[in-house]
N, C-alpha and C positions, 0 to 999 in steps of 0.2 A: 663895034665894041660898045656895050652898053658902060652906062655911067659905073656902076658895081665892079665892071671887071676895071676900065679905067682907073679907079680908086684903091683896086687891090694891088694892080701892077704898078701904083707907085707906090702904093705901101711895102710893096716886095722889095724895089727897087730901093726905096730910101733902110731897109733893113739890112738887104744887101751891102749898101757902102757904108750904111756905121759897122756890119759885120767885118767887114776887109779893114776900116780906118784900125779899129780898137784889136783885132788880131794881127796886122801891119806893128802896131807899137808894141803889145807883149813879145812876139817874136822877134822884134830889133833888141829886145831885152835878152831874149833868151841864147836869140845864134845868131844874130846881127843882121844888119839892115841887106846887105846880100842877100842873103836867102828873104829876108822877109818883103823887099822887093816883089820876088817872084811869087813865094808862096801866098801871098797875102791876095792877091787880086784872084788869083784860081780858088781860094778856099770863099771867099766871097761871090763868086761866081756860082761855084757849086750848092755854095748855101741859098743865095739868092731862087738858084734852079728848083731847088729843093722846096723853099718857101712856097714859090709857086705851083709847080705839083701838089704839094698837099692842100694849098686854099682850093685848088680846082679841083681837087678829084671825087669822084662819084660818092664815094666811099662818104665824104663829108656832106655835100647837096644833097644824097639820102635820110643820113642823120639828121638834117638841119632843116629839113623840107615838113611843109604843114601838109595836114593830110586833104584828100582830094577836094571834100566840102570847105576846108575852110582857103584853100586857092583863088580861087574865085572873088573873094572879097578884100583881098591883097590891095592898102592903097598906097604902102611903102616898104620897103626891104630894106634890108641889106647886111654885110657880114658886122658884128658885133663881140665884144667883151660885155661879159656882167661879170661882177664885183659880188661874189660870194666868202665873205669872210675873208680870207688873206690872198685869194684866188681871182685873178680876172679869167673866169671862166668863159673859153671860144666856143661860137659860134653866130647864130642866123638873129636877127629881130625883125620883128614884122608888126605893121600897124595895119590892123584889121580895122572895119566899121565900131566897133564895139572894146576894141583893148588894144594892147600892146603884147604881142607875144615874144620870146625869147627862148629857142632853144638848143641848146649845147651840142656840138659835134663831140661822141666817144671819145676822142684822145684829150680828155683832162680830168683831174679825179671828182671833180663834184656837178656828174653829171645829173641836167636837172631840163625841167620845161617850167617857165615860169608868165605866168599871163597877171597883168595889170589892165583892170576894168576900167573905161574912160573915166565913168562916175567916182573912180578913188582915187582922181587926182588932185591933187590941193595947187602945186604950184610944177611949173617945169623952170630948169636952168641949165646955166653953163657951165662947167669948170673944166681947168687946166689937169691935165693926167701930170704927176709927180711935179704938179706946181709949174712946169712949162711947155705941157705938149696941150696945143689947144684943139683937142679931138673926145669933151665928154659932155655925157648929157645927163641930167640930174632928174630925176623925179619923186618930189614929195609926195606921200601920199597923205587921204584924209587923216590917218592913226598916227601921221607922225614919222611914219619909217622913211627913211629913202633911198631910192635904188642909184645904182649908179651905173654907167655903161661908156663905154669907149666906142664911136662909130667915125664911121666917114658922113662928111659933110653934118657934123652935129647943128646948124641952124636951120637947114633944111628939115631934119626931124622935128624940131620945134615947132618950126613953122605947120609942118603938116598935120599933128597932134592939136595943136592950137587952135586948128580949124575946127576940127573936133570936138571939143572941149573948153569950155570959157573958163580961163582959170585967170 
């Protein structure tokens, strides 16, 4: 098991049991902790199940895959949110020789392929997703804008980008 699937399956995992925690307590609310005992760990299960099917299936790695020429110069991966407007839009990010690429698997509405040229970067950082999940990566660019992205192992990105790029 490569670092990627690693990382997915406990993002699956950890989605998993806040899905079971936080439908465990609405359900104690609605028809009492009896049933939500029971229902709560199978609805979590199933969700969990579910999670993982759709990060892995073909349907997604097709969509989210760069084309055969630009494979080849793949010097990091991995699965990604970008921050499009009020959207963390899912899928793939890839650091190439030459940029940063990003592109969305079909099931979100603002599908898109988005590439950032080494040369247009002014600064890279870190920050907290909703101020306490510490999984994002920041990129200034020279004009000012900046992108933002949700990944696994976000210092690692940095680091590799960095190499790259004297910022």
């Amino acid at each position: 098991m490569n670092a990627d699937q690693k990382a997915n399956l406990k993002n699956v995992s950890i989605a998993a049991l806040s899905f079971t925690f936080l439908f465990g307590i609405i359900e104690t609310f609605i028809v009492g902790i009896a049933y939500a005992v029971i229902a709560a760990p199978i609805a979590g299960l199933v969700f969990g199940l579910l999670m993982y099917l759709f990060v892995n299936s073909k349907k997604v790695k097709e969509q989210t895959a760069l084309t055969k020429n630009d494979q080849d110069g793949i010097i990091y991966s991995g699965a990604a949110n970008h921050f499009k407007n009020a959207e963390a839009v899912g899928g793939k990010l890839y650091l190439l020789s030459d940029r940063v690429e990003f592109k969305s698997h079909g099931f979100n509405i603002q599908n898109h392929s988005f590439s950032i040229y080494l040369n247009e970067i002014k600064e890279l950082g870190l920050y907290k997703t909703m101020g306490i999940v510490p999984n994002g990566l920041k990129i200034i660019l020279s004009n000012g804008e900046v992108e933002k992205f949700v990944v696994n192992s976000r210092a690692t990105w940095k680091t590799e980008i960095e190499k790259l790029v004297k910022v």
